[in-house]
N, C-alpha and C positions, 0 to 999 in steps of 0.2 A: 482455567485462568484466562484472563484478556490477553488478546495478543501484545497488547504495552507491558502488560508486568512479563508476560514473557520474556522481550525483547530485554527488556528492566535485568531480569536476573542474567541470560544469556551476556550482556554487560557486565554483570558486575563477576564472574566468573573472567569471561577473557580480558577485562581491561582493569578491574578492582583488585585483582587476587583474590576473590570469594573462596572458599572451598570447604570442604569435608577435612577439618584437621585429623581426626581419627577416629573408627568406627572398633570400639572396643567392647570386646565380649567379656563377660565376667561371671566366673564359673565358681560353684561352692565348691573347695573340699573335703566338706564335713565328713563326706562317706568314704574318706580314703584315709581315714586317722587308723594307727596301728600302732600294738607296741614292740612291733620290730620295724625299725626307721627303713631297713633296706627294702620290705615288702610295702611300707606306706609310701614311698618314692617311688616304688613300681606302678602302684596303683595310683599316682599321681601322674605321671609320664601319659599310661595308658587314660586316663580320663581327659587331661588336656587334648592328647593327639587326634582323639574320637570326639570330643563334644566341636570342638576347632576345628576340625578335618576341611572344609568347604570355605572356611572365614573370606578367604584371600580369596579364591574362585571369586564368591560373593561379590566379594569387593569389586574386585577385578570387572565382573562382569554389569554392576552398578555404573563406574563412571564409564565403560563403553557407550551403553546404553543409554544416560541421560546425559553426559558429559559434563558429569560434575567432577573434576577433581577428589580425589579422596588419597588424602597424604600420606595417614601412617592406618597398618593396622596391628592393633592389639590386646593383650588379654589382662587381665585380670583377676587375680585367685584370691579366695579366700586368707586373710593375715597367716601364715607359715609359721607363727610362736601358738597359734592354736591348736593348729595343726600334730605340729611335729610334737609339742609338750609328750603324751601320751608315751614317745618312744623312748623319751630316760637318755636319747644321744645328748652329748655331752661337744657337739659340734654340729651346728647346722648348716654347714658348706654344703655339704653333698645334694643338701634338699633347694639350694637356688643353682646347681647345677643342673639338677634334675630341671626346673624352670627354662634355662640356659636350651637343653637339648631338645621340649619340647619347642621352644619358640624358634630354634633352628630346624628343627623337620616341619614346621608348619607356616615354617617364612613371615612371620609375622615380627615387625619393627622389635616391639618391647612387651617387655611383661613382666606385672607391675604386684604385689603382695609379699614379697621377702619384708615382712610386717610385722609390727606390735601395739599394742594398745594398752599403755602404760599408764595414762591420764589420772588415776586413781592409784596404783602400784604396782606389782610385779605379781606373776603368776609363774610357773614354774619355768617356761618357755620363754618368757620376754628376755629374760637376762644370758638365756644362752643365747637368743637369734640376737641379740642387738652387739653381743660381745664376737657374736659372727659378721656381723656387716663389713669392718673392713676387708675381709678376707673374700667375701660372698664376692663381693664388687670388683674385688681389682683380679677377680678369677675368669668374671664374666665380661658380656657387651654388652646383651639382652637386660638383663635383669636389674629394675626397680626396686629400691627400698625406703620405708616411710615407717617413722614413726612417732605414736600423737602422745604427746608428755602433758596434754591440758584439757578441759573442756571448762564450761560454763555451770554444769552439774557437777563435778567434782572438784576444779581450780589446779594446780599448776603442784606436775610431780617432780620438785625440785632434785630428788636424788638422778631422775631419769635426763633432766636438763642437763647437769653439768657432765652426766658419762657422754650424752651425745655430743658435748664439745669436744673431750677425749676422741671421739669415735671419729669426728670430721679429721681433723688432726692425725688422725691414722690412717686413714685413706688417702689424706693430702701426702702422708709423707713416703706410698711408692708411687703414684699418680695422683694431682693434683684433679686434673679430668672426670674421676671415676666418682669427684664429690658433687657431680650435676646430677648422680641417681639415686640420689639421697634425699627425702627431704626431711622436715622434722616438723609438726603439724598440733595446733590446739583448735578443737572444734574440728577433727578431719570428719568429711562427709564420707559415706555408703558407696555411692552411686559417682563418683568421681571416674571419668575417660581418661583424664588426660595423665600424665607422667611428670615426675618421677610419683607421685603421690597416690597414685590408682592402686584401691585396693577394691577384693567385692564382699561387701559388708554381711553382716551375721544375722540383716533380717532382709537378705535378697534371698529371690528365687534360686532354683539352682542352676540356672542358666540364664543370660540377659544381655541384650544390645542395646549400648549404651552409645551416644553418638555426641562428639564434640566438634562446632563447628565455628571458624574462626571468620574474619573479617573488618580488621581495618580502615583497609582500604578504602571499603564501601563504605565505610562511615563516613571518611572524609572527604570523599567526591562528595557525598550530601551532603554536608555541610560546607561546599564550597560553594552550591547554590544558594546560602542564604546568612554570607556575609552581609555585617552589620543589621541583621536582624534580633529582635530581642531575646532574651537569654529564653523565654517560654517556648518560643520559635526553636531554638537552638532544640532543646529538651521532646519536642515534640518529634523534630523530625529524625531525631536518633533513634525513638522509639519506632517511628513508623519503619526506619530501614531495618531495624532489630528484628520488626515483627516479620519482614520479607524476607529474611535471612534464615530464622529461625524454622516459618515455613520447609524452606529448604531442605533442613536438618529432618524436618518430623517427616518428609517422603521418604529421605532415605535410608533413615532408621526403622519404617514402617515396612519398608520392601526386604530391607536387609532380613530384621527378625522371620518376616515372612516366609521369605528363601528358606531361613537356615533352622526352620520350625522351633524357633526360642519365643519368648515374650521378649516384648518394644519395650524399655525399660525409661527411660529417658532422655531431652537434647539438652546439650550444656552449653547455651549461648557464650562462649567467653569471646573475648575479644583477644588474640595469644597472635603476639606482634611474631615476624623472622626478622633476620638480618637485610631481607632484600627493602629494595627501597618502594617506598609506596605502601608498607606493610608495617604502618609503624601504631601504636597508639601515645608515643609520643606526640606524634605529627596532629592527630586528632585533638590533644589538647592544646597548640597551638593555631591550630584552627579555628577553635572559639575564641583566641585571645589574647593569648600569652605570647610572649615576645620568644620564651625560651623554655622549656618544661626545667620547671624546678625555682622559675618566678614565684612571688606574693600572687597567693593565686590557685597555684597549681594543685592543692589539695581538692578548694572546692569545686573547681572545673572537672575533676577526677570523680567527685560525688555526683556530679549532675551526669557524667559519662554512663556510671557504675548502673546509677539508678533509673536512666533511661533503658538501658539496656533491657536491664530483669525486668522492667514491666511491656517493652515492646514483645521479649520472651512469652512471657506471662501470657500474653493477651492470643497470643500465633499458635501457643499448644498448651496440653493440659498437662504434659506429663515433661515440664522443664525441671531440673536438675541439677546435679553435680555443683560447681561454683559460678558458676553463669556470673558474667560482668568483664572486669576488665583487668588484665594481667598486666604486671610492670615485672618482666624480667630483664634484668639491664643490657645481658649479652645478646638478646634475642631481637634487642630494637635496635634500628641504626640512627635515629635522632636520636635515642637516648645514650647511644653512646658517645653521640657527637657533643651533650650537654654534660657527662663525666668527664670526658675530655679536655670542654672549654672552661669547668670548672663552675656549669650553673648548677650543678645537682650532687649532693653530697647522703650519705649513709643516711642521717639524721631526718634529710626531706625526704628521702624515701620509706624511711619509719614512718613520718607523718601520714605519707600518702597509702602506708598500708591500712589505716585505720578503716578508709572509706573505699578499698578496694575490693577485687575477689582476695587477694590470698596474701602474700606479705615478702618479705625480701627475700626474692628472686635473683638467680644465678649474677649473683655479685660474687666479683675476685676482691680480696681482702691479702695486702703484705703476705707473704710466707711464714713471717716469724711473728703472726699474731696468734696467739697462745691459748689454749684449749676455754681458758675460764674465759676471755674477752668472748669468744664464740659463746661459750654458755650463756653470758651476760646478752648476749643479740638474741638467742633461743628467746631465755626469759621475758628480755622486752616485749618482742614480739608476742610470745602467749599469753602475755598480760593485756595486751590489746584484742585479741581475740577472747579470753575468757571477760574481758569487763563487758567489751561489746556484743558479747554473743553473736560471733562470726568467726569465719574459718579463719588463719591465719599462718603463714608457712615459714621457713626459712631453709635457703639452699644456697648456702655458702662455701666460696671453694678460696680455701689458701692455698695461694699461687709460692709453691715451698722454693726457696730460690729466689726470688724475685722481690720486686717493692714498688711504691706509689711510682707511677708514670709509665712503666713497661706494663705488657697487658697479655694475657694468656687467649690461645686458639684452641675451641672447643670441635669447629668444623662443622659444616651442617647448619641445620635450621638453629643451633644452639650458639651462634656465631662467636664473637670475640668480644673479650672482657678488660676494659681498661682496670687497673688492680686500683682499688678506691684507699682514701685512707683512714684510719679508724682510730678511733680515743683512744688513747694508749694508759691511761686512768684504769688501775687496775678492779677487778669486782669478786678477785678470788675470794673473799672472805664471807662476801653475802654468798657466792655459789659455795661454798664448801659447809654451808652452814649444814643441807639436806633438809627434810621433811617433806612436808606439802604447803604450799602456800593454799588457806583456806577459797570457797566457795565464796561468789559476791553476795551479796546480800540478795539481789534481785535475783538468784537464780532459782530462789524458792516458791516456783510458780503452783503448787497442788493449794 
């Protein structure tokens, strides 16, 4: 590299907030299915403990050495209803335990596949692990749970929709907290790093380093150079810091796998705001223009973000990934909180803006006493925007139980605080109770 782009990243590391958001390994457990659950949980333990044994060392000795930050690390398993089906338990607690204890002897953040993949229907496992998530979650700290009720090849498994409004609803009502490790997903991707959504997909290798790397910050130094320039200008130079960024990502996900004798699987350009300041991607869209995120505006200022991003990605490595673009989780940005606050951004513009995003409505607090079907009705929206557009689309909503519009719940950490939004109180139980599948679009019949 030139000594300038050196200096270039060396910056945007100590004064951007540049960093390695998470360097996530993702392991199969195909070969540790059995049909006695207590020998497949054995043989789960021992395969985590032994393929991850070094993760953290790794890591560890990555940002010594280059001084790159690297925030979290983590793993990710195989979906657990695949898994576990084979054993006939009748409770799958025990097996996000087992998760739970390997990701505490191996010191890793989070770990992510207490999973199902519903999108079409039920297989023997999905309906016991999915009817284990409240219990799974509010047992653990460690452990992830995701599950995808939609795609674009199959369309939208309403019976699975409205149980996981039930299921938020049951995790909100012993800890409210414990509904950030949840998500609920149409279109979920393979190859996903980041959390609560990381699963490792059923046509990965059986071992793989997967690297998600975040940056803000640096976007928006860049484009403080080139106020009042034209919106092509704008578009061009997000790309170009994307592709510098990204870079980044693909060293040290190429040294990590290296180290730790796995294959380099993917970088996952996102853009994944925290609470601190200067790390926002709200702040980004008011940088090209808006007065306030959540102005006339703010959708497609979000499309020119989203799409700059993946193609400066694109262009910096071949093996980009996972959701790569831009994250709007509300608790995790501090402009964005400041616009729920003052009342510029409401449930409805953040629907809008999940159309043209990476993923969709992100750790919002919602009243206490919003009601399993209103949740279900937000799933469905959302999947419906994902399966029309063929794109991932998420939701990870926490009723704040107790509480109501204007007070705001503390998640702590990079997950920061949640002003509690307010929501249609228009009921939709009728359309959710109705069940079935809502069909396939038309355009999804590509052969």
């Amino acid at each position: 590299m030139e000594t300038k782009q050196i200096l270039e990243t060396i910056q945007m590391i100590s004064e951007e907030r540049l960093d390695i958001r998470t360097i996530t390994m993702g392991i199969s457990l195909f070969d540790c299915i059995d049909s006695d659950g207590q020998k497949a949980r054995a043989k789960i333990y021992d395969k985590l403990t032994t393929s991850a044994k070094d993760l953290v060392k790794v890591a560890d000795q990555i940002q010594a050495e280059y001084g790159i930050p690297i925030v979290n690390k983590r793993i990710a398993v195989t979906p657990i209803a695949l898994i576990a089906a084979a054993s006939h338990d009748d409770n799958y607690v025990a097996y996000a335990q087992t998760m739970e204890r390997a990701a505490e002897a191996l010191g890793v953040d989070l770990i992510g596949g207490f999973s199902a993949l519903v999108q079409k229907g039920y297989q023997n496992g999905d309906r016991t692990l999915i009817d284990s998530i409240p219990e799974a979650l509010n047992a653990t700290s460690r452990v992830c749970s995701s599950v995808n009720v939609g795609s674009t090849r199959s369309g939208i498994n309403m019976d699975a929709v409205a149980q996981m409004g039930r299921v938020v609803k049951d995790i909100a009502a012993v800890d409210p907290v414990n509904c950030m490790s949840l998500v609920v997903f149409a279109n979920a991707v393979e190859d996903n790093p980041f959390m609560a959504g990381a699963f490792h997909g059923v046509g990965e290798a059986d071992r793989v380093i997967n690297v998600g790397i975040s940056g803000p910050g640096v976007v928006k130094r860049a484009l403080e150079q080139v106020k009042g320039e034209p919106i092509d200008v704008v578009s061009e130079t997000i790309k170009k810091t994307a592709f510098k960024v990204t870079r980044m990502g693909q060293l040290v996900g190429n040294v990590a796998a290296e180290r730790l004798g796995v294959p380099f699987g993917i970088v996952d350009l996102s853009l994944a705001p925290t609470p601190n300041e200067g790390d926002s991607v709200a702040e980004i869209l008011e940088e090209i223009g808006l007065e306030s995120v959540g102005a006339p505006g703010t959708t497609a200022a979000l499309a020119l973000l989203n799409d700059a991003v993946k193609k400066g990605g694109v262009m910096a490595c071949e093996h980009v990934g996972g959701l790569s673009g831009a994250f709007i989780p509300v608790s995790e940005d501090a402009e964005m909180i400041r616009a729920v606050s003052k009342g510029n951004l409401n449930i409805e513009k953040l629907e809008a803006m999940t159309a043209v995003c990476s993923v969709g409505l992100d750790m919002i607090a919602v009243p206490g006493d919003t009601t399993a079907e209103t949740i279900s009705g937000m799933i469905a929206d959302e999947a419906a925007i994902g399966v029309i557009n063929n794109k991932t689309t998420a939701v990870r909503v926490i009723p704040a139980t107790g509480k109501g519009v204007g007070e705001q719940i503390d998640f702590g950490g990079l997950f920061g605080t949640a002003p509690i939004m307010p929501v249609n109180t228009n009921s939709p139980k009728q359309f959710v109770e109705r069940g079935g599948r809502i069909p396939a679009p038309i355009h999804s019949f590509k052969n």
